[in-house]
Each structure stands twice: as structure tokens, then as C-alpha cells.
N, C-alpha and C positions, 0 to 999 in steps of 0.2 A: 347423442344424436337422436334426434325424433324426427321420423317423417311418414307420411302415411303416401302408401302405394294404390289406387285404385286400378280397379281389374274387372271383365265382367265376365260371368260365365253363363252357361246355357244349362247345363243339368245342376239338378241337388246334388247328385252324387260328385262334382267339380267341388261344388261350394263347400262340402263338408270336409275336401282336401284341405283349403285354402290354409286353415289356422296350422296344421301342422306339418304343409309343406315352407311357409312361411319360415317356422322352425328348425327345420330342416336346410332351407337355405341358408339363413344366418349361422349357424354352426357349417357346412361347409367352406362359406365364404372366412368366416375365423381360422379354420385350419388352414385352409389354403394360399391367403393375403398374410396372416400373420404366426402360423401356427398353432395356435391355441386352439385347446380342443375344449369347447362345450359340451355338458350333458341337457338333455332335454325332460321340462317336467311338463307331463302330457295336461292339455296340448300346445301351451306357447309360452313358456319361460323358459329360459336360457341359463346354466347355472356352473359355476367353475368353484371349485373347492369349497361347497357348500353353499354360496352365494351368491344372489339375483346381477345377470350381468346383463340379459336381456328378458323386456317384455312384449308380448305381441298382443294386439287389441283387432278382433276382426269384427266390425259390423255393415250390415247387408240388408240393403233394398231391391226390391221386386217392381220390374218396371217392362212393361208391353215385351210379356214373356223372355225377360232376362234378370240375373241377378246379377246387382251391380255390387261391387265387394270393397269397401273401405278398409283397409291391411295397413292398420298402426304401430310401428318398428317402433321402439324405445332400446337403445343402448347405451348404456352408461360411459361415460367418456373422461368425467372427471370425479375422483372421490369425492363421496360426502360423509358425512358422519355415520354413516347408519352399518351396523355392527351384519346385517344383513346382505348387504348387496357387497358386488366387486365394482372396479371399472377397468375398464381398457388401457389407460395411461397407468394402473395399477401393475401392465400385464407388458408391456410394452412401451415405447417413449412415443410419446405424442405425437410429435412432428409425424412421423409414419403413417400417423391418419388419414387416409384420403375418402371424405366422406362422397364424392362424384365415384369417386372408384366403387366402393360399398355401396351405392344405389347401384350404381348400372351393370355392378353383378347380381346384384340381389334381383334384377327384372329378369336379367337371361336365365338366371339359374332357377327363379320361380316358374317361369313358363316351362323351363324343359323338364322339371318333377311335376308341374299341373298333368302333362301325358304319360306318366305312371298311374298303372294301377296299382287300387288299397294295395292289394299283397304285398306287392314291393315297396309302397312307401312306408308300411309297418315293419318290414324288416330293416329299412333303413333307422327308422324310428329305432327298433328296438336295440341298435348297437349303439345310442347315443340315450338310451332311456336313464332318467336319474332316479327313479324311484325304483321299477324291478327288484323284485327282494325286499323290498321295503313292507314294513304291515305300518298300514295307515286308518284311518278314523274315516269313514263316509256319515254325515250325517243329512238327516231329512230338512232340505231347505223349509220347508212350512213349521217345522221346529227348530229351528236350530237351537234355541236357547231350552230344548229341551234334551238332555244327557242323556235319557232313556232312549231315546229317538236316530241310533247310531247302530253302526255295523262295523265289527271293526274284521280287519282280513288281510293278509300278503298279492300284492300288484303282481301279477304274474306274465300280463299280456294286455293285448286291446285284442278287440275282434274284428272283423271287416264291415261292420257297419257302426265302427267308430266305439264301441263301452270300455270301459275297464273289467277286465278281467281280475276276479278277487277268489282267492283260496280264503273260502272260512270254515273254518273245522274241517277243511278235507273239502268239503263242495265248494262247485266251482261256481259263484255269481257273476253276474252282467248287469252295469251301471251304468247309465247315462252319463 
């Protein structure tokens, strides 16, 4: 199922919600229409027993003082080959799909986490986080293909104005 939700908001600090309240939606609406329980990798993949079952694509334009928000839901619905991802009919029987049901919870449920504050949406975040505990590889986009060019540290958190939180050697770093 792919469809993209449009939405507009008035402050930065809405817009920077948007991709992982997104998230946060679609793992609700999973547990609660079908029971499955999603982990979230920060900030809009969706992932169940190791693999991609949802993706979120948020892009955003500025227009006579509003941000207008393009919110692109990708969930997989039918197996494909790829040793990576899950789907849904993998998880559940098909027929049970109702994707009008899945849109028009996904609208309610995004608007009423859009009037959460950070603090709460990072704690909801945090009991659905798929990495936490995890030590992971940050590398410098203007090098990627250079190895030297990396930091590697344990995911320990995000902060309230959105970074990754990384334990390296004991200090605490902040990443965009």
C-alpha cells in the first residue's frame, strides 16, 4: 500500500514532528487493527523481526508562511523476494486488509500525536525504538566513501530538538 497524506503546518517545530509522528502512527494503527507490534528505526522505517515492513518519505514546501507536508506511507503488503523486508499478508491473511480503514486512521491518529509535545512523542518513540542499544556506524555524508570519515557509538536516545543520541567511549554525542 503506498499513499501519500498531505498536511500543512504552521511552525518548524510541527514540521520536524511530522516524519516521526507518521511512525508512530502506523505502528499504532498495526497493533491495534491487527496486533502486530512494529519497532521504529529513527525516524520513519517501520521493522518486525528484523525487517522493512514500513517506509515513510516526508517532503516539504514553504508557501505564504506555511509548510505544506507531503507524508509518503509505503507498506508492504505482498512478499517479494528481497531477504530484507517483511509484509503484511506475511503477518496476517490478506482479505483482513482494509486499506480506507488504514488511511482514515492513520489521519485521526496523526492529527491527535501532531498536539503532542517532543517529550512525549520521544517517549512514545522510545518504547517502540529498533536500534536503542544498538552501536551503529555514523558516517560524514561529504565522504561517505571515505572509512576514515566515521564515528562509530551505542543509540542511547534522541534529544528534543530531534539528534541521535550516541555513547562513544563514554561521551555523550549529538547528531543530526
Amino acid at each position: 500500500i503506498l499513499f501519500t497524506f498531505l498536511c500543512k503546518v504552521e511552525t518548524e517545530e510541527d514540521l520536524r514532528k511530522t516524519g516521526v509522528i507518521s511512525l508512530l502512527t502506523m505502528s499504532k494503527i498495526l497493533k491495534e487493527t491487527y496486533g502486530i507490534e512494529m519497532k521504529g528505526k529513527w525516524p520513519n522505517d517501520g521493522y518486525i523481526e528484523n525487517k522493512k515492513l514500513v517506509g515513510i518519505l516526508v517532503e516539504v514546501d514553504w508557501n505564504n508562511g506555511m509548510f505544506y507536508v507531503n507524508i509518503g506511507i509505503g507498506l508492504n503488503v505482498e512478499k517479494k523476494s528481497l531477504e530484507t523486508s517483511i509484509s503484511l499478508s506475511e503477518l496476517i491473511n490478506e482479505k483482513d486488509i482494509d486499506e480506507i480503514q488504514l488511511f482514515e486512521a492513520f489521519r485521526k491518529t496523526f492529527f491527535e500525536y501532531l498536539q503532542l509535545d517532543v517529550h512525549s512523542i520521544l517517549k512514545m518513540f522510545n518504547e517502540i525504538d529498533f536500534l536503542k542499544g544498538k552501536t551503529v556506524r555514523l558516517c560524514n555524508t561529504h565522504y561517505e566513501n571515505d572509512l576514515s570519515e566515521h564515528i562509530e557509538g551505542i543509540i542511547i536516545g534522541y534529544s528534543e530538538d530531534w539528534k541521535v543520541l550516541l555513547d562513544v567511549d563514554g561521551d555523550i554525542c549529538e547528531f543530526d
